[in-house]
C-alpha positions in Angstrom: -58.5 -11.4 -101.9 -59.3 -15.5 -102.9 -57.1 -17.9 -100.9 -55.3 -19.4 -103.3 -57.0 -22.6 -104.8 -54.4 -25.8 -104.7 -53.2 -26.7 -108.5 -55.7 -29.9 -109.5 -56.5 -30.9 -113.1 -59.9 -30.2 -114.9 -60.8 -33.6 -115.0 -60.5 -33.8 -110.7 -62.4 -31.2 -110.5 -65.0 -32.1 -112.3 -65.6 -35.8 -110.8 -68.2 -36.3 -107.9 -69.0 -38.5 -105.3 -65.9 -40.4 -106.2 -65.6 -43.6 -104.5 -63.0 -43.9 -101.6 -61.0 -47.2 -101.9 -61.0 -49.8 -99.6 -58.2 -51.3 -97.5 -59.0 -54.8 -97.6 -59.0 -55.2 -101.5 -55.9 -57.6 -102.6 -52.9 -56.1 -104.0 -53.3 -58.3 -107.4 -56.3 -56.9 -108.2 -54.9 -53.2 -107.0 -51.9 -54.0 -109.7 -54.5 -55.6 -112.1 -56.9 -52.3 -111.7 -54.0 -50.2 -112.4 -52.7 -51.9 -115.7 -56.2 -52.1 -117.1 -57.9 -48.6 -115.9 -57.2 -46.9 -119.4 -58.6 -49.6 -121.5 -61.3 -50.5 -119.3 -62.5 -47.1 -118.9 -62.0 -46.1 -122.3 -65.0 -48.6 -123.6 -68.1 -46.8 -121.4 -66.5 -43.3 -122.8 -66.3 -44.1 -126.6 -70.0 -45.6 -126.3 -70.9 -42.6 -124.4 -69.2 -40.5 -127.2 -71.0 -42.3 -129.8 -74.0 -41.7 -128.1 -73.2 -38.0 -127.8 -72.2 -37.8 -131.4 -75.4 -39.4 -132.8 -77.6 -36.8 -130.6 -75.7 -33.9 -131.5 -75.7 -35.1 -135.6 -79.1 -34.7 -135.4 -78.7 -31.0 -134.5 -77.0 -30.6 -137.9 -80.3 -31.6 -139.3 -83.1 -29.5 -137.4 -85.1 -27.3 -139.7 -83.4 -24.3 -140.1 -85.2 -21.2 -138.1 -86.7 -18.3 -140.9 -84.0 -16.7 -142.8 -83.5 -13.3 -145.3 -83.7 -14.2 -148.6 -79.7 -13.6 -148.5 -78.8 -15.9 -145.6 -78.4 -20.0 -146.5 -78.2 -23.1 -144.4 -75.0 -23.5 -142.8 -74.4 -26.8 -140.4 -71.2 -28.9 -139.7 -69.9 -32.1 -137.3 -67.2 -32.6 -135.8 -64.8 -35.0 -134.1 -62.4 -33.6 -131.8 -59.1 -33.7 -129.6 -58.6 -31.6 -126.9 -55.5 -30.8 -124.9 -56.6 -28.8 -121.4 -54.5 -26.3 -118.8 -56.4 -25.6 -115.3 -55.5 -22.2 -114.1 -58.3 -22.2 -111.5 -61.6 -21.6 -112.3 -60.5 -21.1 -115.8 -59.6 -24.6 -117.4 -57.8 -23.7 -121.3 -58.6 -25.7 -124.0 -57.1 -27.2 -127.2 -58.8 -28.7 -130.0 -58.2 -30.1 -133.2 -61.4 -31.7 -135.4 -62.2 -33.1 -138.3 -65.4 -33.3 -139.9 -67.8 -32.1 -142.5 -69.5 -28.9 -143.3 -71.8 -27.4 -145.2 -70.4 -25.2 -148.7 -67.3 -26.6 -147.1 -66.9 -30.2 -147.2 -64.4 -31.7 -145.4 -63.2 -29.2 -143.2 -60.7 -29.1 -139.8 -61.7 -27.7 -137.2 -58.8 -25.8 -134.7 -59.2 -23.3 -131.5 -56.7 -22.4 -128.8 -58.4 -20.0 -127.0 -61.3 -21.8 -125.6 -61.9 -21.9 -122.0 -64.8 -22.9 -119.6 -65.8 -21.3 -115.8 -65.5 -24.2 -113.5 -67.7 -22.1 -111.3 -70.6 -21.0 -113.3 -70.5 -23.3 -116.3 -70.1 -20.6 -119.0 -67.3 -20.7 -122.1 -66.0 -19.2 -125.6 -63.9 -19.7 -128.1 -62.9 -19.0 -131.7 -62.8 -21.6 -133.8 -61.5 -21.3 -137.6 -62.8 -23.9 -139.7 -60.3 -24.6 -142.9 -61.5 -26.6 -145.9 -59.6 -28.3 -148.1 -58.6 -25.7 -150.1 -57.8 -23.6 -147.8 -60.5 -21.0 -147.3 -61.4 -20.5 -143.2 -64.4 -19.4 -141.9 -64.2 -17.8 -138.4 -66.8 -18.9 -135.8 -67.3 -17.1 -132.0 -69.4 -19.8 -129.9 -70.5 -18.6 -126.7 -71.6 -20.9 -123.4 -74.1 -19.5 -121.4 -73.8 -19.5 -117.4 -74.9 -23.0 -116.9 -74.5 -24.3 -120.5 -71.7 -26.9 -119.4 -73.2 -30.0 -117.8 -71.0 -32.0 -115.9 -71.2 -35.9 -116.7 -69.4 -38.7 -115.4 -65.8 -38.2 -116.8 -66.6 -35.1 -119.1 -68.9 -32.5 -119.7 -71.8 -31.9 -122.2 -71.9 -28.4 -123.9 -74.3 -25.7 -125.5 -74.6 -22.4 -126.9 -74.7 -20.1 -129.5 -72.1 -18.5 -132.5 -71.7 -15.7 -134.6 -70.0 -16.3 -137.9 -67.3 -13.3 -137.4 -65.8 -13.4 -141.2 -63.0 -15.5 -142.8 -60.8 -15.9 -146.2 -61.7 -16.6 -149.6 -65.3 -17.5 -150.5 -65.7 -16.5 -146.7 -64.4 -13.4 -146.9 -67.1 -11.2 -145.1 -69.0 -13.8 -144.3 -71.8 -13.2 -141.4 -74.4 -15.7 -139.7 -74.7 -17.7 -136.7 -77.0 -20.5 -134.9 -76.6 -22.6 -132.4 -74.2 -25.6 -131.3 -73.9 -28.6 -129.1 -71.4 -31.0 -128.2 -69.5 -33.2 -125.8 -66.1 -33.7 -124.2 -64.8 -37.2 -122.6 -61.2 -37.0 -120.3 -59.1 -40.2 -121.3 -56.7 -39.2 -118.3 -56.4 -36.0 -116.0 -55.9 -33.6 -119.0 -56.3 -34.8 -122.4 -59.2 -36.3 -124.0 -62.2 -36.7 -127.3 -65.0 -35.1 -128.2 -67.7 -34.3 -130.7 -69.7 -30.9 -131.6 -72.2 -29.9 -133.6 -73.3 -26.5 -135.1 -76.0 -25.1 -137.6 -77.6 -21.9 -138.4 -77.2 -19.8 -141.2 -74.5 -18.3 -143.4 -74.5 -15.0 -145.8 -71.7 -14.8 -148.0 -71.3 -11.4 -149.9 -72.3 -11.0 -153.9 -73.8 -14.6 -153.5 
């Protein structure tokens, strides 16, 4: 039987080589550091997720691999919000996107079943994607062992999907691909992020 693991948040557990702080530092700047720790830290994470975003767009344009003659293009971006829950190794995840996909336009983007290993690095989810008129298409994205790369204050993500149906002109819908993305904590559990996916898509009698 595993010890039991003390209750810490996703983003603890994920920091390294944090530094230790120092007794002789003044308590102005202590109060200062406090007041400011947010903002200040928020600046390095958005230009780190605009970083991450601009690589990951650039997955929504690779060539698409060789395809049947029934199977089309299929790629969409996203920007995201993500709520977490640590139940040790498993952290749970949250997220609401918005973005843009292809035969979709502008689309949201919603799971509440993702989770990610702490341990080994591996994930799923299920995310429905919802255009504006209200037909879903239903994506599976898989993480590999390994496919989560801790960075400082998040994590970068890849994998694969399987396009698992949906409603309206996505009703029976098949496909899959690839995906890529990135998450940044703004504090211990809550944070932004981007993804990417593309593929291919076969929607019946079409």
């Amino acid at each position: 039987m595993v010890p039991p693991v003390p209750r810490r948040t996703g983003l603890q557990l994920m920091q390294f080589n944090k530094p230790a702080s120092t007794k002789n530092k003044m308590k102005g700047i202590n109060k200062m550091k406090t007041r400011t720790n947010l903002k200040s830290s928020s600046r390095p994470h958005l230009a780190s997720l605009a970083l991450l975003l601009a690589t990951v767009s650039l997955l929504a344009f690779a060539p698409p691999a060789a395809r049947a003659s029934t199977e089309r293009p299929f790629h969409a971006d996203f920007i995201t919000q993500f709520e977490t829950v640590l139940e040790f190794p498993i952290l749970h995840v949250t997220v609401n996107g918005q973005g843009q996909a292809t035969h979709m336009g502008r689309t949201r983007a919603f799971t509440d079943d993702q989770i990610g290993n702490l341990l080994d690095g591996s994930g799923s989810a299920t995310y429905t994607l919802t255009a504006a008129n209200g037909d879903t298409l239903i994506l599976a994205l898989v993480v590999q062992p390994g496919g989560n790369i801790t960075v400082a204050g998040g994590v970068i993500f890849s994998g694969d999907y399987t396009v698992t149906g949906g409603t309206g002109r996505f009703s029976g819908a098949t496909g899959g691909g690839v995906f890529a993305g990135a998450a940044l904590f703004l504090d211990e559990t809550d944070g932004i992020g981007c993804f990417a996916v593309v593929g291919t898509i076969s929607l019946p009698g079409r």
